[in-house]
SERO-4910 file (N, C-alpha, C, O; in steps of 0.05 Angstrom, whole numbers):
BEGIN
 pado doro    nc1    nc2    nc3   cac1   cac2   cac3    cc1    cc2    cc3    oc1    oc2    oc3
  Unk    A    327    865   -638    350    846   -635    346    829   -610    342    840   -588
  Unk    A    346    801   -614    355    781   -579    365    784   -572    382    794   -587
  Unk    A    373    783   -550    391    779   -529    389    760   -512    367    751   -508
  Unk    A    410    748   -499    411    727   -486    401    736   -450    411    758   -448
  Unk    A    388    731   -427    379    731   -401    380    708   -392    370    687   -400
  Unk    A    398    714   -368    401    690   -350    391    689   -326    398    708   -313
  Unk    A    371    668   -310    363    671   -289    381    670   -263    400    655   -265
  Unk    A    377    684   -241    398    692   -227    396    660   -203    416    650   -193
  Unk    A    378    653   -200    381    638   -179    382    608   -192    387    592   -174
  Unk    A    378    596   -216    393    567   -222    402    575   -253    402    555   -268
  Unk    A    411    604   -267    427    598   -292    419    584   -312    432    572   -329
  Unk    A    386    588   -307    375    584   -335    369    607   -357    362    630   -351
  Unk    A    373    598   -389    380    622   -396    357    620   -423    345    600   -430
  Unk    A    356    641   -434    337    645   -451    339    668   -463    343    688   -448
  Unk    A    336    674   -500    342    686   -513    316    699   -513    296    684   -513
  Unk    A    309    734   -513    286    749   -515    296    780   -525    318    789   -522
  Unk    A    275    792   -538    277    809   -556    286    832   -540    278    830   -517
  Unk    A    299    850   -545    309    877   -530    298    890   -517    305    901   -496
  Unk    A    272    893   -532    249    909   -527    232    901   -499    212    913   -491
  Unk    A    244    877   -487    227    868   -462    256    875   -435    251    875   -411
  Unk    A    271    879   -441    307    888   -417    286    908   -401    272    927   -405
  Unk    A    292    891   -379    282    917   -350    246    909   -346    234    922   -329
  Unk    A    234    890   -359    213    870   -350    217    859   -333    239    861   -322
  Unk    A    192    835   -322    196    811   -305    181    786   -330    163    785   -347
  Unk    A    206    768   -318    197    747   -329    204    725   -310    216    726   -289
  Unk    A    191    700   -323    185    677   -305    209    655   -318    218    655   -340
  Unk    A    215    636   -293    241    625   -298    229    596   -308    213    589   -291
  Unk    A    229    579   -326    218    557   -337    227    542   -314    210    534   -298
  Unk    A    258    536   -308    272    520   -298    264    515   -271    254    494   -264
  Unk    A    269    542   -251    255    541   -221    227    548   -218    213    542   -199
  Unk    A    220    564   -240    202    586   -231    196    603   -216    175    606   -204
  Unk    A    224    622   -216    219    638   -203    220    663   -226    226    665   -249
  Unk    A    206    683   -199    213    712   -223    235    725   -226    248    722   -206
  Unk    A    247    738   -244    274    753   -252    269    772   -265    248    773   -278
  Unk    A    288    793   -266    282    819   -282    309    807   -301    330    795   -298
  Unk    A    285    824   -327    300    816   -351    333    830   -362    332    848   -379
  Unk    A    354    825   -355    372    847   -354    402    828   -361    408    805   -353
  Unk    A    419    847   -380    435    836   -385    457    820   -371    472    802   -376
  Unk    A    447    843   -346    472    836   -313    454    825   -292    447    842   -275
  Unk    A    448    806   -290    419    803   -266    437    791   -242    457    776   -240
  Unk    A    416    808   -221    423    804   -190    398    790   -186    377    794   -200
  Unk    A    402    766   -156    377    755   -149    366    776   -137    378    791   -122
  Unk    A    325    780   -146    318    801   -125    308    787    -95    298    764    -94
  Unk    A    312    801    -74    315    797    -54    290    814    -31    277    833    -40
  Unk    A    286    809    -14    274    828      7    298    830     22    313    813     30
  Unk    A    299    859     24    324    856     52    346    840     62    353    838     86
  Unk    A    357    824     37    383    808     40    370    780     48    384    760     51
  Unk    A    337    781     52    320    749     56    328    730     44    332    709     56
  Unk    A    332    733     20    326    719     10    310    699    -15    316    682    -31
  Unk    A    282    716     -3    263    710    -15    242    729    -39    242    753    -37
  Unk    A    227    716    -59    224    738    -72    193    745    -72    177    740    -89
  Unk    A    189    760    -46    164    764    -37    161    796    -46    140    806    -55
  Unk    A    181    809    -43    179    832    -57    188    846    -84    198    868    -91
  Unk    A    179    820    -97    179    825   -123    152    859   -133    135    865   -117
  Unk    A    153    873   -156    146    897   -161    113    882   -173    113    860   -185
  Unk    A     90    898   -168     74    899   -176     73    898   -202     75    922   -208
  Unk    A     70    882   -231     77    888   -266     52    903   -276     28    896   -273
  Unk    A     60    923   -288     43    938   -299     32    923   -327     45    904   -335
  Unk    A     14    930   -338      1    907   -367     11    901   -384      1    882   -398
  Unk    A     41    917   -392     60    908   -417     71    884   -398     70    860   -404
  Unk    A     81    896   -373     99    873   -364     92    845   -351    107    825   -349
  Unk    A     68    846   -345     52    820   -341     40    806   -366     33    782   -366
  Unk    A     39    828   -392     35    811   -416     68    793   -419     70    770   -428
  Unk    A     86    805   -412    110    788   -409    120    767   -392    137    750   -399
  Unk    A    110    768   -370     98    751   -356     85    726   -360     91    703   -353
  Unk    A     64    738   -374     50    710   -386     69    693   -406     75    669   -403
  Unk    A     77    708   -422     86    692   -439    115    676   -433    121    655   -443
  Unk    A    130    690   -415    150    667   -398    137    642   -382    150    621   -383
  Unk    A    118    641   -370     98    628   -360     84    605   -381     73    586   -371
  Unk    A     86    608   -408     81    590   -430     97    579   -432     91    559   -446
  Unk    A    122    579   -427    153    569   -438    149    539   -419    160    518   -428
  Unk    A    135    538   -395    139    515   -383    127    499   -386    103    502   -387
  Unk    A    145    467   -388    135    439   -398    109    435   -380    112    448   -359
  Unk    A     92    426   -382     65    410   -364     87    409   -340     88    427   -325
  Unk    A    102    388   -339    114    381   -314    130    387   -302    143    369   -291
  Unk    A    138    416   -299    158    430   -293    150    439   -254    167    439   -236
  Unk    A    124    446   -250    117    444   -228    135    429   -208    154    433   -192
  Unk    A    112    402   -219    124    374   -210    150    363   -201    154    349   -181
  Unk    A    169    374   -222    195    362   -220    212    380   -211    236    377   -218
  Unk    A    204    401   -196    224    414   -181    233    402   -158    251    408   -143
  Unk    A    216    386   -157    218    372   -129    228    341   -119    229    326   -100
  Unk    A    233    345   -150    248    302   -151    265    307   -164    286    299   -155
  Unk    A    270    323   -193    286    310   -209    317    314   -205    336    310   -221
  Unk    A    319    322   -178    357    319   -174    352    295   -150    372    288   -138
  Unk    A    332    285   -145    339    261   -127    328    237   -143    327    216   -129
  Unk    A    321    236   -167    330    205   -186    341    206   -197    348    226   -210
  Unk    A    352    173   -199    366    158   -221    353    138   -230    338    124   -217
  Unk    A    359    136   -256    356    121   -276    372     92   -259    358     72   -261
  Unk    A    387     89   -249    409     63   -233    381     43   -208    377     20   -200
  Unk    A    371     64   -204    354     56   -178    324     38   -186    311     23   -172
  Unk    A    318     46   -219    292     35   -227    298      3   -231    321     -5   -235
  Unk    A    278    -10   -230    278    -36   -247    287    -40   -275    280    -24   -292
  Unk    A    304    -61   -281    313    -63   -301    297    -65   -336    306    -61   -359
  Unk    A    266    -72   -323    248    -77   -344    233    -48   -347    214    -45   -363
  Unk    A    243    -26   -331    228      1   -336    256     14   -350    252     35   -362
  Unk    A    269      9   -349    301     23   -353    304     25   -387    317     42   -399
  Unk    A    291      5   -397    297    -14   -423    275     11   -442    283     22   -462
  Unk    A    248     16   -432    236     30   -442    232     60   -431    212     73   -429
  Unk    A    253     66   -427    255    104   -419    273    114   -446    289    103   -462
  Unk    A    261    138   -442    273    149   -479    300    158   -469    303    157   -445
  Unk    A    323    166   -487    345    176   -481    342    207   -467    330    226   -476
  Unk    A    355    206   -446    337    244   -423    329    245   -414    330    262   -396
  Unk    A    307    223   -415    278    236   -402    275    237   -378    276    218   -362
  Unk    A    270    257   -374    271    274   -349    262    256   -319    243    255   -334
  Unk    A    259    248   -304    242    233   -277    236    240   -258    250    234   -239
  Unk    A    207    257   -253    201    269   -230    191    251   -208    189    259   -185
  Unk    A    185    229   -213    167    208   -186    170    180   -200    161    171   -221
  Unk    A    191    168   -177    194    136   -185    187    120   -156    195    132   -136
  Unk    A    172     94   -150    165     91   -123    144     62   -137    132     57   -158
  Unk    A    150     48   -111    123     25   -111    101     39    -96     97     62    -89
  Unk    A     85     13    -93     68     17    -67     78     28    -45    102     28    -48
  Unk    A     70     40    -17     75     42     10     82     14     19     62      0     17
  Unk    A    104     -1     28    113    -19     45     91    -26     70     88    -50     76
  Unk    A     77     -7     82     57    -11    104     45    -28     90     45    -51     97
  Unk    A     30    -21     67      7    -32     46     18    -61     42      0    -78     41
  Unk    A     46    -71     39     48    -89     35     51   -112     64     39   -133     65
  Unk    A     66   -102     81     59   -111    109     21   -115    123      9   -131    137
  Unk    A     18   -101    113    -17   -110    125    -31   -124    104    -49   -139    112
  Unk    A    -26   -124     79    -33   -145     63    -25   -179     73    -39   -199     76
  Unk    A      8   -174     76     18   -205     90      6   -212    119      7   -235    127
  Unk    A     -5   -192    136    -15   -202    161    -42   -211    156    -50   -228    172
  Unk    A    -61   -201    134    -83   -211    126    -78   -236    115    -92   -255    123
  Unk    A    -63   -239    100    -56   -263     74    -51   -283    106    -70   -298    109
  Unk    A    -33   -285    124    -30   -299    150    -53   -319    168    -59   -342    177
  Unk    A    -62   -284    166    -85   -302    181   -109   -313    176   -127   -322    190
  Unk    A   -103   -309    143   -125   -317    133   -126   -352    126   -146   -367    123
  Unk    A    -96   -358    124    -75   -389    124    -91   -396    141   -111   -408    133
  Unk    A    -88   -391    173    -96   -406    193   -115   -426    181   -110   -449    186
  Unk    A   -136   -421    167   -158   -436    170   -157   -462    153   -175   -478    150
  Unk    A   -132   -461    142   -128   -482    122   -109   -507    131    -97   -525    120
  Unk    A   -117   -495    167   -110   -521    186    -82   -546    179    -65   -537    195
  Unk    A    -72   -563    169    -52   -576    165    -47   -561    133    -38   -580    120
  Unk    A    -47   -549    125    -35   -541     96    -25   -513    103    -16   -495     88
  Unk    A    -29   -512    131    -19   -486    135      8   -473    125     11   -450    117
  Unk    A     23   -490    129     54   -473    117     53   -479     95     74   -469     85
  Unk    A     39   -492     75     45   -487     50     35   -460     37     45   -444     21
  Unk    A      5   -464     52    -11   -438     41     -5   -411     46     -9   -392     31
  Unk    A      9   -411     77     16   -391     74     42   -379     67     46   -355     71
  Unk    A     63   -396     56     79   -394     32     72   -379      5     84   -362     -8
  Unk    A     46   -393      3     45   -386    -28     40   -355    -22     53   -336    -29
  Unk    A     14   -358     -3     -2   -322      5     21   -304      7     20   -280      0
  Unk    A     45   -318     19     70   -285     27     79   -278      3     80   -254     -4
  Unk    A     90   -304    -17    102   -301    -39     84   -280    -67     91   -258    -77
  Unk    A     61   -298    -73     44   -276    -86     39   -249    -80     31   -233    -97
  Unk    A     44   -243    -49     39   -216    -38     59   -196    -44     59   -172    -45
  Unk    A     80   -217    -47    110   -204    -46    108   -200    -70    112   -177    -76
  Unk    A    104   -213    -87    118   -206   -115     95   -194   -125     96   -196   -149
  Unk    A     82   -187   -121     53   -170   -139     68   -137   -127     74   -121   -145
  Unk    A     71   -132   -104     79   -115    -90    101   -103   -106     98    -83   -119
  Unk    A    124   -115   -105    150   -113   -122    156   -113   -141    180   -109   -144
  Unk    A    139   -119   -169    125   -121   -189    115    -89   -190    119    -73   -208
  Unk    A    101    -85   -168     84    -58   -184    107    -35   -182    124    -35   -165
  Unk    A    104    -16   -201    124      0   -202    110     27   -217     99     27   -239
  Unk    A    112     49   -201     97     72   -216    113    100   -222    115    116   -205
  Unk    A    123    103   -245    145    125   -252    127    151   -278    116    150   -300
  Unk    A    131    167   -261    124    201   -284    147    212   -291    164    223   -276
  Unk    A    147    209   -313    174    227   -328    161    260   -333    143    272   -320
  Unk    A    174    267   -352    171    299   -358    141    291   -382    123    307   -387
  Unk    A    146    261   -395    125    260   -416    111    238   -412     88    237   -422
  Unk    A    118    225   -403     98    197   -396     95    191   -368    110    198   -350
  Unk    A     74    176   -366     64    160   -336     72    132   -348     65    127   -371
  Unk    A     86    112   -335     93     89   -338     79     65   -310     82     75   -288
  Unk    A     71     46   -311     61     32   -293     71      6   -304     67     -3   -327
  Unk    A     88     -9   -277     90    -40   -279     75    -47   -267     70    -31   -250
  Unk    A     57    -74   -264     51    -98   -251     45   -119   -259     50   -119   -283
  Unk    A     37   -136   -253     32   -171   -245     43   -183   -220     47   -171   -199
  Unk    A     48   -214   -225     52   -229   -206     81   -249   -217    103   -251   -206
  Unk    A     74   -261   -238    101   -269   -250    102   -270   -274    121   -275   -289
  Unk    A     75   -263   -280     77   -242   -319     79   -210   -317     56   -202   -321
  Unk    A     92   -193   -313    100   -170   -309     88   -158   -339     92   -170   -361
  Unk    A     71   -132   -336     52   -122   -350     60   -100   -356     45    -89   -339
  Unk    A     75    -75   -369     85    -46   -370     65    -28   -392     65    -26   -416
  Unk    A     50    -20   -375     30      5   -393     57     38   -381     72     44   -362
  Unk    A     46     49   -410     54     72   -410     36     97   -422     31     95   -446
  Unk    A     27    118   -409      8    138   -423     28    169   -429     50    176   -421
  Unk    A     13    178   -441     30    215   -453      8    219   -426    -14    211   -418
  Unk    A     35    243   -414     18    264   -394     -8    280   -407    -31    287   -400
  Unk    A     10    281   -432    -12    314   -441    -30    299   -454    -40    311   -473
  Unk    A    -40    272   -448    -72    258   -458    -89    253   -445   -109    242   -455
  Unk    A    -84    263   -402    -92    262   -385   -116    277   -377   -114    300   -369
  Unk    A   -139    265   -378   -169    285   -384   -175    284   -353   -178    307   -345
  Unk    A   -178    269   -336   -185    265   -304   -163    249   -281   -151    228   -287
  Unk    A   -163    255   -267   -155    251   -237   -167    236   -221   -175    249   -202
  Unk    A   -173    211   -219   -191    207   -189   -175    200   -173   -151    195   -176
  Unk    A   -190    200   -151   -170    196   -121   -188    180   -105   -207    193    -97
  Unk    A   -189    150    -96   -199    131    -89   -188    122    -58   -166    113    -55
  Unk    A   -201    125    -43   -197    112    -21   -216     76    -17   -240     69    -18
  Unk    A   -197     68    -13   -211     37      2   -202     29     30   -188     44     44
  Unk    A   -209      8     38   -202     11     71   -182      5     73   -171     23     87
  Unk    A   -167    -11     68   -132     -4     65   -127     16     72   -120     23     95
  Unk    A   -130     32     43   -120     60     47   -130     78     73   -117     98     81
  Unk    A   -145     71     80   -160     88     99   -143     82    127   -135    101    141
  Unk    A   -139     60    131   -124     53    158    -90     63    147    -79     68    169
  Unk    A    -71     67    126    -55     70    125    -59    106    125    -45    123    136
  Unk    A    -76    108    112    -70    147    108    -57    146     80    -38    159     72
  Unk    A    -70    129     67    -54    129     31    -83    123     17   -104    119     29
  Unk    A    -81    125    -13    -96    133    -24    -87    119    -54    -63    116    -60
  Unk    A   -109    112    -73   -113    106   -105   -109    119   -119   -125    135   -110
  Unk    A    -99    131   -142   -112    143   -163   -104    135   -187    -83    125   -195
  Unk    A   -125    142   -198   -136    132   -229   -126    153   -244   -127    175   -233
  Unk    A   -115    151   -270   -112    169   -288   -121    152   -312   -117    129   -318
  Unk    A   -143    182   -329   -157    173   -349   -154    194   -371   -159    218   -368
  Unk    A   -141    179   -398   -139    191   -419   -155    194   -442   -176    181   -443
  Unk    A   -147    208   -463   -176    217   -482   -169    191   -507   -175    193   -531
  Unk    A   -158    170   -495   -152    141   -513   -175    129   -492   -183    109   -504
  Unk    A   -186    129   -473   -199    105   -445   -218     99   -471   -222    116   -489
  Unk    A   -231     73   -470   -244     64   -476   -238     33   -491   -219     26   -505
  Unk    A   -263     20   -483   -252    -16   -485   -243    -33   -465   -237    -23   -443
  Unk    A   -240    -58   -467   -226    -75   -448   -198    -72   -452   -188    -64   -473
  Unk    A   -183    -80   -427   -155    -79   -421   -156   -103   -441   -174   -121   -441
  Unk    A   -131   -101   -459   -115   -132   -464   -103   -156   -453   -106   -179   -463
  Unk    A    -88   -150   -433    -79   -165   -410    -84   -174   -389    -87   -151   -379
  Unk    A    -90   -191   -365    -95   -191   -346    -90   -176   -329   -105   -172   -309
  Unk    A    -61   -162   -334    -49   -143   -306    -55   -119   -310    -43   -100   -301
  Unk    A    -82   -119   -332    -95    -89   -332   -134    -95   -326   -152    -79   -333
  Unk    A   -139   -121   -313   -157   -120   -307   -172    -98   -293   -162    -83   -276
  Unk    A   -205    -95   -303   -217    -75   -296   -209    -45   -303   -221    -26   -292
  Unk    A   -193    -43   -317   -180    -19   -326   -189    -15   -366   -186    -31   -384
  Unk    A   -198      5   -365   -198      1   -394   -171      9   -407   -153     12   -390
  Unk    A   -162     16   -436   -143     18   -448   -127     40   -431   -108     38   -416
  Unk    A   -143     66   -439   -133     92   -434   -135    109   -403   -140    132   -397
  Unk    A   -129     79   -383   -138     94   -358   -113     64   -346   -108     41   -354
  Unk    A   -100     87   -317    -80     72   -307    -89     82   -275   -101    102   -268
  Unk    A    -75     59   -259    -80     64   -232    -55     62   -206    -42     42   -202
  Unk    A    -53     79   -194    -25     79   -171    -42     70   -150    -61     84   -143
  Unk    A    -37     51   -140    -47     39   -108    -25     50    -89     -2     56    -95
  Unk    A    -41     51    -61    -29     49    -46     -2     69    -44     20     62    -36
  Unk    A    -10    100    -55      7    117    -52      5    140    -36    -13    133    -20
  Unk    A     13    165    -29     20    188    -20     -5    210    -41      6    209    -63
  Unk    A    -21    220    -42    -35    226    -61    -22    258    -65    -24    271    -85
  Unk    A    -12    264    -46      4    291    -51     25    295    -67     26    314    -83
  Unk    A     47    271    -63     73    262    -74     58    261   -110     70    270   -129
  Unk    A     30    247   -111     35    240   -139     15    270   -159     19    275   -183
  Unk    A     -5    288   -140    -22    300   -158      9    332   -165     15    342   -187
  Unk    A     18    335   -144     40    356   -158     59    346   -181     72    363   -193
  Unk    A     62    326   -186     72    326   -207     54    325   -237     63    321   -259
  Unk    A     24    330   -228     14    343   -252     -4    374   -253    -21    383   -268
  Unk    A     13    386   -227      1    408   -234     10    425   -254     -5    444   -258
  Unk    A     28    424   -268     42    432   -295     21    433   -321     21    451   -338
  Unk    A     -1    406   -320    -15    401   -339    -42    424   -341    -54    428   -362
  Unk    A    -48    436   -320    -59    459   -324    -57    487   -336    -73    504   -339
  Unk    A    -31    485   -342     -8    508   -356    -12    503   -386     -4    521   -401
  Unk    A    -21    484   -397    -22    470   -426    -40    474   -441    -40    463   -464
***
């Protein structure tokens, strides 16, 4: 017969067979561990807190283990760590239009702001040399800088990676997490003087030329985050190793 188990520390709950009451299992929601029991107390070390002294599982109960441990989405990792600090209110209006009804949002963010400040002091002084056309040119240089910048937009849901950019043709690729075959992580000198970092994500669709301009150099099945936090973006696919 099922029975219903509720996790003690966020009240996630899940129906499991009788025959597992007085196991450990794993919490999809936080991930943490819980003993399987109709009345569950958080386990604790010494009123800590913490659940470092959780019981060694003997091989039935780590076979139970495992299999609580399957229950979690790819991106459950990831989104323990964002998804009560977004909203859907805060994205761009042209990413808003194409999010499914729910879907979950672990990492919404442009570029680093630095990245775009040292781009405009380059774009500056690069005007200089264009001697009397100077304030026009370097008009145009801030404005293209600005809006390529503000334009790019990089959001991971629970199921998709979404990427905006262009300049004043705005471009929206979207990939499935779970078609994600590699990782790279690209430094250029930018990045190098900011302490930020590239990465490429390539799926088992890559192959061919981009369609668009604002996917130059990119083939179909491969997308790219400039100018980010490389920490902020690889935990939200450590989930995809679970799959």
């Amino acid at each position: 017969m099922n029975v219903e188990v509720c996790c003690p520390d966020c009240g996630w709950t899940v129906s499991v067979d009788e025959a597992h009451l007085g196991k450990t299992g794993r919490c999809k929601s936080c991930n943490s561990r819980f003993k399987l029991e109709l009345q569950t107390t958080p386990i604790t070390d010494a009123g800590s807190g913490e659940l470092d002294s959780l019981p060694t599982l003997s091989e039935p109960e780590a076979e139970t283990e495992s299999r609580f441990s399957s229950f979690q989405s790819p991106q459950s990792v990831g989104s323990r760590r964002k998804r009560n600090q977004l909203s859907t209110h805060d994205l761009p209006p042209k990413i808003r239009e194409i999010l499914w009804d729910n879907e979950e949002l672990i990492y919404a963010s442009r570029p680093e702001k630095n990245a775009l400040i040292i781009k405009m002091i380059i774009g500056g002084f690069l005007s200089l040399f264009s001697l009397y056309l100077f304030p026009v040119v370097l008009l145009i240089v801030l404005l293209v800088t600005y809006f390529s910048w503000k334009n790019q937009y990089y959001l991971v849901t629970a199921e998709r990676t979404i990427i905006s950019k262009g300049i004043f043709n705005v471009a929206i690729k979207a990939i499935f997490n779970r078609h994600i075959i590699m990782i790279s992580v690209n430094t250029g000198t930018i990045d190098r003087w900011l302490g930020l970092n590239s990465i490429q994500l390539a799926t088992s669709a890559q192959g061919g030329a981009g369609g668009v301009m604002a996917n130059f150099g990119l083939s179909k099945g491969c997308v790219e985050l400039k100018y980010v936090k490389v920490g902020d973006i690889i935990h939200c696919y450590e989930g995809l190793r679970l799959s």
